[in-house]
N, C-alpha and C positions, 0 to 999 in steps of 0.2 A: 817513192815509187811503190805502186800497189805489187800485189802479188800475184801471180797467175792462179796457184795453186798453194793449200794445204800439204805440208807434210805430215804424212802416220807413219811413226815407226811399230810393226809389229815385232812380237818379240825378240823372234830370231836375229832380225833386223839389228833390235838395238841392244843387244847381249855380242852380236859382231861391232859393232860400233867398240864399244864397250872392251875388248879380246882387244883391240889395237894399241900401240903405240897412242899415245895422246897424239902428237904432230900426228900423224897419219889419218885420224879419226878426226880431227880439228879441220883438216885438208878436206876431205871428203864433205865433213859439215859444210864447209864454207863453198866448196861446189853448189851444193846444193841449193845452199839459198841464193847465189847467180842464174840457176837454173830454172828459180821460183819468178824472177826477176825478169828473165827475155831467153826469147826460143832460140837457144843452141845446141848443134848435134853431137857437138864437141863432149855437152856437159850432160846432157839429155837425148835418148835416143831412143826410138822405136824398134822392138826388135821381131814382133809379131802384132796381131790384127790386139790382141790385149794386152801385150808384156812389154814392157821398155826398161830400160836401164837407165841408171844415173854411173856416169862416166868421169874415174878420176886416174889421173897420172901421177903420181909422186914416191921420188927417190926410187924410180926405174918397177914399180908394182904398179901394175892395172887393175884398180881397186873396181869392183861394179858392185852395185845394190839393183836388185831388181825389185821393176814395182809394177803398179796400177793405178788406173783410173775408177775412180768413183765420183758420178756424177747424180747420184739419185737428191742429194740434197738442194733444193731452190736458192738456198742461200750460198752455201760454198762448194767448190769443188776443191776432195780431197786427193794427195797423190799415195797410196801404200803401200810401204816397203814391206819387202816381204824376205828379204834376206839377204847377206852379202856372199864374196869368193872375191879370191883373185884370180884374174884372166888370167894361162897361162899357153893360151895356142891363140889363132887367128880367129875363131868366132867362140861367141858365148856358146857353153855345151849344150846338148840338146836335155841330160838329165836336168840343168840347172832353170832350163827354163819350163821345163816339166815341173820340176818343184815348184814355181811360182804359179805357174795354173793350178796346180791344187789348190795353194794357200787362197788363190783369188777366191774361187770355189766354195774351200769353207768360210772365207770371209762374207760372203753374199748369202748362205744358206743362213749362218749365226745372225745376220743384218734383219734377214725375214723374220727368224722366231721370236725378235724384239717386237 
């Protein structure tokens, strides 16, 4: 089965990966490539007009990565993380998704100077 989307891990991103438990960062991974796979909200979710989350549950931790869409390339679209947290109230913070519109931000200015 093909893949919907690319994943980038940006630093943050994968230096959190990284800071886990192996099982727990394994879990997360393996989300994500189902989420690559077919649209679920369970696994993948939208949380503004440009920021979505990748959504994991395991051993009672609400693990999130936030990311983005980059669709400038004809050939593929990419998804990039921009960093992890875990959940620990009813919605993602609003700091946390302020950090990712930055990251988006600088990733699309550094994209131009290329």
């Amino acid at each position: 089965m093909d893949n919907y989307f690319k994943i980038v891990f940006l630093k943050e991103s994968f230096e959190y990966l990284q800071s886990l438990d192996i099982k727990h960062s394994n879990k997360i991974l393996y989300n994500i490539r189902k989420a690559q796979q077919k649209h679920d909200p369970e696994l993948f979710k939208k949380l503004t007009d440009e920021i979505w989350e990748f959504r994991t549950l395991y051993q009672g931790f609400h693990y999130r990565l936030l990311a983005f869409w980059d669709k400038t390339s004809s050939t593929e679209t990419l998804v990039i993380s921009t960093h992890g947290f875990i959940k620990k109230q009813g919605k993602v913070p609003d700091t946390e998704i302020t950090k990712a519109e930055t990251q988006r931000k600088k990733y699309f200015q550094e994209k131009l100077k290329k």
